[in-house]
N, C-alpha and C positions, 0 to 999 in steps of 0.2 A: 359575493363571496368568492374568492380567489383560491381555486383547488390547484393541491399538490400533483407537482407532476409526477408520472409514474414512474418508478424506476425499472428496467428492465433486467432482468437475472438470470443468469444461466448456470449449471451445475455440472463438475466434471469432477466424477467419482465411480471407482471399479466395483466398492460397494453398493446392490440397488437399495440395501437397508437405509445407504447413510443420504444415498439421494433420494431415499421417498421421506425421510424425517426431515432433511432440510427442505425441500418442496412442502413439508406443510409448513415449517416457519414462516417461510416466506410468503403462500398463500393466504398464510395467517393474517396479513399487513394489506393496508386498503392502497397505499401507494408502492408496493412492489408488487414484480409480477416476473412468474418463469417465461422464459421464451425458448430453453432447450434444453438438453442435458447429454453428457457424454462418459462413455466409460471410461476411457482411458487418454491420453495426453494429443495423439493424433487426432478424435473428436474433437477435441477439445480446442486445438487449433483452427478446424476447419469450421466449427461451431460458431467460435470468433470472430471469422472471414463473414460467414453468411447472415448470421442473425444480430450483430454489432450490437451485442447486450453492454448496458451502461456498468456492470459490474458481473464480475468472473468467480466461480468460488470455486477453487483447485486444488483437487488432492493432490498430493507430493509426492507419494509412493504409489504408482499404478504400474500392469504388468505393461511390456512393451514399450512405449514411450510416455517417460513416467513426468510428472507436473516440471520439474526444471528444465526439462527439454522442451515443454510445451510453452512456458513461458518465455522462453528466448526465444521459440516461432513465434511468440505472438509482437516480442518484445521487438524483433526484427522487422516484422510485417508495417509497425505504422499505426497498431490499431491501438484508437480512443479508452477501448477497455479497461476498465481498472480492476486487477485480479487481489484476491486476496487468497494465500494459499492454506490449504487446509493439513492440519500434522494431527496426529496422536501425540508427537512432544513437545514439548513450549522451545527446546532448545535446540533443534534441527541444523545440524548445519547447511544441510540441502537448502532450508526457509530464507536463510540470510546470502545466499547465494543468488536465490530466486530474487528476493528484494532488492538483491544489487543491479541486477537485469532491468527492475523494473516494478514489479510487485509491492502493489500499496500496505500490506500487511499481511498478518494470519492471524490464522483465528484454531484452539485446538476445538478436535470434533468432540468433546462432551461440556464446551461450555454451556449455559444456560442461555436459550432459546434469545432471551430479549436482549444478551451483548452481540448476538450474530447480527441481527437484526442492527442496532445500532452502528456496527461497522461495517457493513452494508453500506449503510445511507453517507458515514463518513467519506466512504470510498470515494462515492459516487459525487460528495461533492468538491474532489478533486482537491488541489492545492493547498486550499485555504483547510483542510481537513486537519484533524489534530492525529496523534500516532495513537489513538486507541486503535485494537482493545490492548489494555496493562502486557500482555503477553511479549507485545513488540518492543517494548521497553525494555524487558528483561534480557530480549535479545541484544538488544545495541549495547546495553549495559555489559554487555558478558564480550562481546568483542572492541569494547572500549577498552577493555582490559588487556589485549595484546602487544607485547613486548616493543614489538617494532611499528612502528609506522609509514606505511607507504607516501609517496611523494606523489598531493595530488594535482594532478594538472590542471590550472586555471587558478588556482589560489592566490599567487602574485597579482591578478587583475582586479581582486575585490579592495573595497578601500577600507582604513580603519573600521567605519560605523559599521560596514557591510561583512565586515567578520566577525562584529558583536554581533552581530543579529544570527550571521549561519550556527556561532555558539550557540544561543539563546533556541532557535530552531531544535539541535543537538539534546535539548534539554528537555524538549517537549512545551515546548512553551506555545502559547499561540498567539498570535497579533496583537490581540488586546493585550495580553499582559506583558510581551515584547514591549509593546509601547507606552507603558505604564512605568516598567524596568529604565525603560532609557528616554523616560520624559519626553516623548513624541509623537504625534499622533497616527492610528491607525490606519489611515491612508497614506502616510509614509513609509510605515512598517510596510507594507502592500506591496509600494514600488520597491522600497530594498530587496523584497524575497525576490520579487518578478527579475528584479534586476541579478541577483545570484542564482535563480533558477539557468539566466539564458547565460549570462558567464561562464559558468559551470557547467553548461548542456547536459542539465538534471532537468529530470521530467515531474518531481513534484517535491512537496516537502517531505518524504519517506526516504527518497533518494539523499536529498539535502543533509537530513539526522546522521545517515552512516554516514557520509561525506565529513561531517563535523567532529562524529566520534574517530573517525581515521584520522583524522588530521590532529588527535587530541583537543577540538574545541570544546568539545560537549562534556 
């Protein structure tokens, strides 16, 4: 029998209310596990450095060095991390700031236990992850709607197919159905994203989405 690996987790939050309820979500689950927790954004950084937790849950509003700051030291540093930050509003502009840096989503703090959990283990498995939870969608969807569109660099390099698909990405779509969409298979869809990830010097498909809704693809 072939056991799941464990995910590691870390918590950086000013309230200890909000990080002793998410430490028991989390505890709750046989393949995750805390490995630290931080008040505030400077922790929280330096938590990052030392204990290289597979996924980051980051309040947004902290005193001192509040989650946006902390995720651009993280986002700067290099580190593996994948953060998902944490808000009281689904509509933050601070969140979508943060996610441009780098951050694989958010998640607000009174969703129900078992979407945290799920977006969690999304995070953690990196690229191929879909844009749950629904929250992040509502984000892109709300800055898909700005007037202007900025000029993004590297877009001239992708080729026709490869701008269907960063659409498609845009959209929330995920591989398989990308590749159902445009009649191709799944391991082709793979190498298109990989190959618009490194064109792009986007670090995963979260980064890719707003890239597509700036660009008006999505």
């Amino acid at each position: 029998m072939v056991s799941t690996p464990t995910i590691d987790v870390a918590i950086a939050d000013d309230q200890p209310l909000v990080r002793s309820g998410l430490r028991m979500i989390v505890e709750g689950e046989a393949d995750l596990r805390i490995v630290g927790e931080a008040a505030d954004g400077a922790e929280a950084a330096a938590l990052v450095e030392a204990a290289e937790p597979d996924v980051l849950l980051l309040d947004v509003q902290m005193p001192g060095v509040d989650g946006l700051a902390a995720m651009e030291r993280i986002a700067g540093c290099g580190a593996a991390t994948r953060v998902l930050m944490l808000t009281t509003f689904d509509l933050d502009e601070y969140v979508y700031r943060a996610m441009r840096a780098g951050a694989s989503g958010f998640l607000l703090k009174d969703m129900p236990g078992e979407d945290i959990v799920t977006a969690i283990r999304q995070a953690a498995r990196g690229a191929d992850a879909l844009l749950a939870p629904a929250v992040t969608r509502r984000l892109l969807d709300r800055f898909a709607c700005a007037p202007s569109r900025p000029v993004i660099a590297g877009l001239d390099r992708l080729t026709a197919r490869e701008l269907e698909v960063l659409g498609l990405i845009g959209r929330g779509r995920s591989n398989a159905e990308i590749a159902r969409e445009l009649f191709i298979g799944e391991t082709t869809v793979k190498t298109h994203v990989a190959r618009i990830l490194m064109k792009l010097g986007l670090r995963d498909r979260v980064q890719a989405a707003i890239v597509a809704h700036e660009a008006g693809l999505g």
